[in-house]
VEXFILO-230043 format. One record per residue: x negated, y, z negated of N, C-alpha, C in turn. Coordinates in steps of 0.02 Angstrom, whole numbers, padded with zeros to 5 digits, always signed. Each point is the difference from the previous one (the first is absolute). Example, Ala and Ser with C-alpha at 12.3 -4.5 7.8 and 13.67 -1.06 7.14 Angstrom:
-00660-00284-00390+00045+00059+00000-00045+00060+00000;+00018+00053+00036-00042+00059-00003+00039+00055-00037;
// end
This chain:
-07260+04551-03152-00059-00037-00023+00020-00050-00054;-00025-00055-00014+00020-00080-00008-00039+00025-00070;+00041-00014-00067-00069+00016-00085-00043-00032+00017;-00015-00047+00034-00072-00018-00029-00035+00058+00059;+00010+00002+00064-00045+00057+00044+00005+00078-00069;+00059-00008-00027-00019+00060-00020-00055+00012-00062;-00002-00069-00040-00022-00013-00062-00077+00014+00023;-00007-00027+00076-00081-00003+00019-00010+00037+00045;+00051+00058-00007-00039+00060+00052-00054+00054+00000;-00073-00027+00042-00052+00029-00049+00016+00074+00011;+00064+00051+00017-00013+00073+00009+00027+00008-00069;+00027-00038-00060+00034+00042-00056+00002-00057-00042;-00028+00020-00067-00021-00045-00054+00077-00007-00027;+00025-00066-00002+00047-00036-00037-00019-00032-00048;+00031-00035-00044-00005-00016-00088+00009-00088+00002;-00044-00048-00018+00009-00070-00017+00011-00014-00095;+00047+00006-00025-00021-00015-00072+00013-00093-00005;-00058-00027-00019-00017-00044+00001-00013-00046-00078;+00030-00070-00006-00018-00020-00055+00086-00002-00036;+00041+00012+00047+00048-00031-00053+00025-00071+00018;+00045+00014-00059+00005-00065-00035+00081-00027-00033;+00056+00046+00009+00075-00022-00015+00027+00051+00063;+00076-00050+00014+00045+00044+00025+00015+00048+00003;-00005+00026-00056+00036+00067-00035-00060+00066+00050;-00063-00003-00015-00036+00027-00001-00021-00011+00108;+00011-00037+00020+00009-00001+00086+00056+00040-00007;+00060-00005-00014+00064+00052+00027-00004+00075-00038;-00042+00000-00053-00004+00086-00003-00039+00013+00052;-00068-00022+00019-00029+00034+00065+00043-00008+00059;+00044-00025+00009+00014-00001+00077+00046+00066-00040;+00025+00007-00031+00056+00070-00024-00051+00054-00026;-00031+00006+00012-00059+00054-00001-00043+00013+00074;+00036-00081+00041-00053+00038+00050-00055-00023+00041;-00034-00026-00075-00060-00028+00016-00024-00024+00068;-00026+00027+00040-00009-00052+00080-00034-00076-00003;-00047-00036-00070+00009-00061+00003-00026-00020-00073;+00004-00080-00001-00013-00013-00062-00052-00051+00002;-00044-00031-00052-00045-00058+00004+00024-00022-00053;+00002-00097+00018+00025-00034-00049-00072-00054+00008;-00038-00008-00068-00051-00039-00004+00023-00073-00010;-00044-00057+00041+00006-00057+00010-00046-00049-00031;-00036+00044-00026-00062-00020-00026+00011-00032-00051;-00003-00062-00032+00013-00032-00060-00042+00036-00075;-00072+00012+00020-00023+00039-00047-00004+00062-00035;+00060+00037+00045+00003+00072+00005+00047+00019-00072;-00014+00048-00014+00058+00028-00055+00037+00004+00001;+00016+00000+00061+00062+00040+00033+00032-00060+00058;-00031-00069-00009+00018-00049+00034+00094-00017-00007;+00044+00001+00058+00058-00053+00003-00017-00044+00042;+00070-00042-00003-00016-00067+00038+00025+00005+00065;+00007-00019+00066+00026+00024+00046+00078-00021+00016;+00008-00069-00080+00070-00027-00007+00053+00051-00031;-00018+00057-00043+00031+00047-00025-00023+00063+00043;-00036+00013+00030+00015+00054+00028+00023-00016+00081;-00002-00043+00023+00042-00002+00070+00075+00037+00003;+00049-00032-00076+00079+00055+00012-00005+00064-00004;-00041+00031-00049+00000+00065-00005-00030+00059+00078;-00056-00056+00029-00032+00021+00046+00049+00007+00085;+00018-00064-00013+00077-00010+00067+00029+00050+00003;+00026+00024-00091+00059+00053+00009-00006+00058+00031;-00075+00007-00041-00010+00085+00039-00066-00005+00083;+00032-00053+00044-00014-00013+00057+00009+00086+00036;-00013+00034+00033+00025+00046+00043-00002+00067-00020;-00002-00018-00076-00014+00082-00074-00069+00010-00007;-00047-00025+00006-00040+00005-00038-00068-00048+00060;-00069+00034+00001-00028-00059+00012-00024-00049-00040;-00035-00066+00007+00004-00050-00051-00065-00020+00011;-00061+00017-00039-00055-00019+00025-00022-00076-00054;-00014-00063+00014-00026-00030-00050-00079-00032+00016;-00025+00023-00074-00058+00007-00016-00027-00067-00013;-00057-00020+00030-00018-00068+00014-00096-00005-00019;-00017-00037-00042-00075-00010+00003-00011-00066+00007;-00051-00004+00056-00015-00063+00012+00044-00075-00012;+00052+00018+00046+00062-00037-00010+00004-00043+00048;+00027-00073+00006-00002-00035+00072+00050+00022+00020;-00021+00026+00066+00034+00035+00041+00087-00013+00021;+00006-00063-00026+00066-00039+00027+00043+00059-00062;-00014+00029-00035+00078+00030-00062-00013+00085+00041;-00049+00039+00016+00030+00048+00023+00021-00022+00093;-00018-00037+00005+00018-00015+00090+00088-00003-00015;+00013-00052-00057+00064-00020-00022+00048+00056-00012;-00017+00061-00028+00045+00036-00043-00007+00047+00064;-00039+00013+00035+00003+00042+00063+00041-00028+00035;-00004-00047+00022+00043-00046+00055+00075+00012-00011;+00003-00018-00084+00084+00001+00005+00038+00072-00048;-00050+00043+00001+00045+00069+00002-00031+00005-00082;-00004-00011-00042-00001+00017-00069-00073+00068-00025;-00031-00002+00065-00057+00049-00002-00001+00023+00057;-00016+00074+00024-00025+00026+00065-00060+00015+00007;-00051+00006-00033-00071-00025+00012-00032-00029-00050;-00078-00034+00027-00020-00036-00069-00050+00060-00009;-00037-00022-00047-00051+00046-00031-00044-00048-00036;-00072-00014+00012-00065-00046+00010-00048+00049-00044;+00008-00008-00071-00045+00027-00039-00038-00044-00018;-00029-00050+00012-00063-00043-00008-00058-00010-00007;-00018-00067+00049-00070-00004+00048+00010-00005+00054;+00079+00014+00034-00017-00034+00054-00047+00021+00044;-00015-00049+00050-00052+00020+00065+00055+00029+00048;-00037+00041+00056+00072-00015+00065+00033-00054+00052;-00066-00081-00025+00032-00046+00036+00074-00001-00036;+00016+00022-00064+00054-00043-00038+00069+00055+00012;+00000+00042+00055+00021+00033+00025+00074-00003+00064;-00057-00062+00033+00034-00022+00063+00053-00005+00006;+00042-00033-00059+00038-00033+00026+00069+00073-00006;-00032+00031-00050+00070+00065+00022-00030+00051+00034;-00059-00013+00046-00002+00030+00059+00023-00035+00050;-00003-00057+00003+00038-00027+00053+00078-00014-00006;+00046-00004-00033+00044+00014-00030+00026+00075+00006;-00039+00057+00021+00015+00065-00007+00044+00015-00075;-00019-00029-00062+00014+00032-00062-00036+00025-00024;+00028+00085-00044-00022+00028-00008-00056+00005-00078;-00049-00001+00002-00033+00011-00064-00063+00049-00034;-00008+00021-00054-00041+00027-00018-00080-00016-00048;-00060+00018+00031-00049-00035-00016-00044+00063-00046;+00021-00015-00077-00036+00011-00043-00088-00007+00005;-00022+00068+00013-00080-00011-00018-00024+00034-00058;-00046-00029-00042-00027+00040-00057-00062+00027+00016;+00005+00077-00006-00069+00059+00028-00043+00001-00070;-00053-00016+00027-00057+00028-00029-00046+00038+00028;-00004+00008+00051-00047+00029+00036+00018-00012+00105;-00020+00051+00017+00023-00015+00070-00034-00055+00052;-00030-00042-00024+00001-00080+00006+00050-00040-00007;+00053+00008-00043+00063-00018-00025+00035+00008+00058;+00004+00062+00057+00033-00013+00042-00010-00026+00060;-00058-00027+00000-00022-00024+00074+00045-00037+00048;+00020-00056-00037+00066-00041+00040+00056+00020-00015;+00013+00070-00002+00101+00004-00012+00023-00018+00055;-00005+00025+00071+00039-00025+00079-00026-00062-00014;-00046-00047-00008-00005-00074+00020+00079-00052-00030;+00046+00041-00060+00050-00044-00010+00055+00015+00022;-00001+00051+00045+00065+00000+00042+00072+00011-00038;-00023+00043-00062+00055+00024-00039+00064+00039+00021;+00033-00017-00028+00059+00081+00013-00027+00049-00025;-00013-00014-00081-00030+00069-00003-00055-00023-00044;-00058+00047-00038-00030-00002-00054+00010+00009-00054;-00016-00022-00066+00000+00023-00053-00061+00008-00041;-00019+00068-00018-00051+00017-00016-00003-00004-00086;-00055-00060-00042+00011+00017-00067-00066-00001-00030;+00001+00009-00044-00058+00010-00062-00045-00095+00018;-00074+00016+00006-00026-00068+00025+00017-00028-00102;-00006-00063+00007+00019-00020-00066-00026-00087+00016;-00060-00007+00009-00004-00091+00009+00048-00057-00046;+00041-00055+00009+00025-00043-00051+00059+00042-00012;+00019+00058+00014+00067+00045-00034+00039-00001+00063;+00062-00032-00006+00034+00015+00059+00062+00043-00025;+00048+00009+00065+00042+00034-00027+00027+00076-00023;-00085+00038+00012+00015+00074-00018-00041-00002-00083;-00031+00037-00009-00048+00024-00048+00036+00045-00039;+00038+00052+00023-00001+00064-00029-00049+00042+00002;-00059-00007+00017-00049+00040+00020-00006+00031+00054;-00037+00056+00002-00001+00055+00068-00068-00023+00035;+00003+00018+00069-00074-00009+00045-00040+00084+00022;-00022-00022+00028-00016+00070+00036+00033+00026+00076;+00051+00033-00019+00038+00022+00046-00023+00028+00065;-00059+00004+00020-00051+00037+00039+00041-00079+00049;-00045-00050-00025+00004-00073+00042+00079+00011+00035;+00052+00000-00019+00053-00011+00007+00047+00059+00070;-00043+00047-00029+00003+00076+00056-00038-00029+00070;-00053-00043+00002-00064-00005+00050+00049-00095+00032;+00043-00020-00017+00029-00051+00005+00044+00053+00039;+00048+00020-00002+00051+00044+00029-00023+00042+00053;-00075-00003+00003-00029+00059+00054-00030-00074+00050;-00024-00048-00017-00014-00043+00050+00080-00019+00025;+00048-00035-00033+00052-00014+00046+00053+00013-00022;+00032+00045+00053+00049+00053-00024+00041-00023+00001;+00005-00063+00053+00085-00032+00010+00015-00070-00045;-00073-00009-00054+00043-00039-00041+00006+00033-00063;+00046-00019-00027+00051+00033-00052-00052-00021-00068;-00009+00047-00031-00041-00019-00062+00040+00001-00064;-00026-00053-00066+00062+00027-00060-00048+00007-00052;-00012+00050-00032-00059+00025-00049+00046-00036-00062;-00064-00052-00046+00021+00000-00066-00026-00001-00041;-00024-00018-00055-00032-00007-00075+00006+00070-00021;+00016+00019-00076-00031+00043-00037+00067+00057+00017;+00060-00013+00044+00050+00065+00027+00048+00006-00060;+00020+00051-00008+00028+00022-00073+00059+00049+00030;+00025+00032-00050+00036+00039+00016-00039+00094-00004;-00058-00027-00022-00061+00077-00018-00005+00006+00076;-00029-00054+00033-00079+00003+00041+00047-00001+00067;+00055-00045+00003+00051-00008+00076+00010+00078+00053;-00005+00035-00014+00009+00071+00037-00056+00006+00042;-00067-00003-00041-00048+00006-00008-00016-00047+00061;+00016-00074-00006-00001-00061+00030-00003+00023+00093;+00072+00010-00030+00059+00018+00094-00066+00051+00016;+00000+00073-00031-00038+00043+00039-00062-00014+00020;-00042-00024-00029-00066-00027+00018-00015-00053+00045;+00037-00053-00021-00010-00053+00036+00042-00006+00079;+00056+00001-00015+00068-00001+00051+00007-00084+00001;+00014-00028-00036+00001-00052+00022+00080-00022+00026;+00011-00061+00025+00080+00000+00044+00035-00008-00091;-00007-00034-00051+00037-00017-00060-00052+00011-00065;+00025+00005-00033-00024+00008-00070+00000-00074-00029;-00031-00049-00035+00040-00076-00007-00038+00002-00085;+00063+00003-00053-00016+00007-00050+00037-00039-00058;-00038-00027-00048+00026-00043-00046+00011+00015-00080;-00066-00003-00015+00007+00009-00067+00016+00097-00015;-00021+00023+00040+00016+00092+00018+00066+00002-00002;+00063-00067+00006+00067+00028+00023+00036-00029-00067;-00016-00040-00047+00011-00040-00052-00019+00032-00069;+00034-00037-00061-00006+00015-00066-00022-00036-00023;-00005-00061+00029-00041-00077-00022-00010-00034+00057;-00048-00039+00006-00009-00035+00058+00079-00078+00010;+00018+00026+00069+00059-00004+00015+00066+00025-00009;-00002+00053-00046+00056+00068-00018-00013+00051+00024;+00048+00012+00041-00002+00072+00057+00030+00061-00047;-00041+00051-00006+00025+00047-00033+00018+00062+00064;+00066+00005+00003+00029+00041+00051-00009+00074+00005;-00022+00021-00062-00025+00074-00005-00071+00003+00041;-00042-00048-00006-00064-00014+00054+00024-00005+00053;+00050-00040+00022-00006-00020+00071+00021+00070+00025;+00077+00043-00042+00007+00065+00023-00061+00051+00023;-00035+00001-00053-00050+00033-00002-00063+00005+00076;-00010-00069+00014-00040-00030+00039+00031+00018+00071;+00074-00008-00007+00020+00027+00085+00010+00064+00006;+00005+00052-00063+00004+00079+00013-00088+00008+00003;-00047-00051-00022-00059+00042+00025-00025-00019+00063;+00040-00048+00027-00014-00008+00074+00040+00030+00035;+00059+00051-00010+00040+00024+00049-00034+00070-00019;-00045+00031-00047-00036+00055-00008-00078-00015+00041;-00016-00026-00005-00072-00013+00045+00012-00019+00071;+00046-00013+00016+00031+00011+00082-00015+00020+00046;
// end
């Protein structure tokens, strides 16, 4: 099985720590393990790089690691770009987008992930209309892109996984190193996708979390 099938296999919750931001900190997760990483693209983000400094670091660990980069309401031409020529293996659409803005890496067959923010199960009415690889389930947050840190109601996220089993779901806001056990057993989702839960500062990965975070997903199993 190919990391990314495995990263998004909805029978067994795998780990996204998401939000970094130096070299250093991509090659301890691939030496820990990690099955993938999110690198934010977002200019406004805390945790924003540029895609001119993280393309070498991202090349290197081509084949180690998956490489998800995190995109809000972006013209489509920079993740079509960094997909195209290897520096990312999927995008990730934490935005507005609609699912027209979709097409073109559905027609393209590249792979990506479509961030929705739950508030209520109205929130999920159109998940199949964007023809995702997978979902990502987060805290609804209007004007806040990027991940909140906040938790939803996990009920929604369980009732997402019971309508469609064969797409791969990635539970986030509010995951810690307390609540992640908790997470896997209740929810099941295919990954855990966590940011400020895996860090000491926003964009500093604190490795005793990330440890932490994959022994409570290899215990809730």
């Amino acid at each position: 099985m190919s990391l990314q099938k495995s990263f998004l296999d909805p029978a067994t919750t795998s780990l996204k720590v998401c939000g970094v931001t130096t070299p250093a900190d991509a090659h301890k997760l691939v030496e820990l393990r990690v099955p993938a990483l999110g690198i934010n693209f977002w200019p406004n983000s805390k945790r924003y790089i540029s895609p001119d400094l993280a393309t070498p670091f991202l090349k290197e660990l081509a084949g180690d690691i998956v490489r998800v980069g995190v995109f809000v309401n972006a013209d489509p031409e920079l993740p079509l770009r960094l997909l195209e020529s290897g520096v990312i293996d999927i995008a990730q659409f934490h935005g507005d987008e609609e699912p027209d803005y979709t097409v073109p890496f559905r027609d393209a067959q590249l792979p990506f992930i479509k961030a929705v923010g739950v508030k209520s199960s109205d929130s999920l009415t159109h998940i199949a209309d964007y023809g995702a690889t997978a979902i990502l389930l987060d805290a609804h947050a209007p004007g806040v892109y990027g991940g909140t840190g906040d938790a939803f109601d996990w009920n929604l996220a369980k009732k997402v996984i019971a309508d469609y089993p064969q797409l791969p779901v990635l539970l986030a806001g509010g995951i810690t190193t307390i609540n992640a056990e908790s997470a896997v057993h209740d929810v099941r989702p295919a990954a855990l996708d966590v940011a400020s839960g895996s860090e000491s500062e926003p964009g500093v990965k604190d490795f005793d979390k990330v440890q932490a975070l994959q022994s409570a997903i290899l215990r809730a199993r």
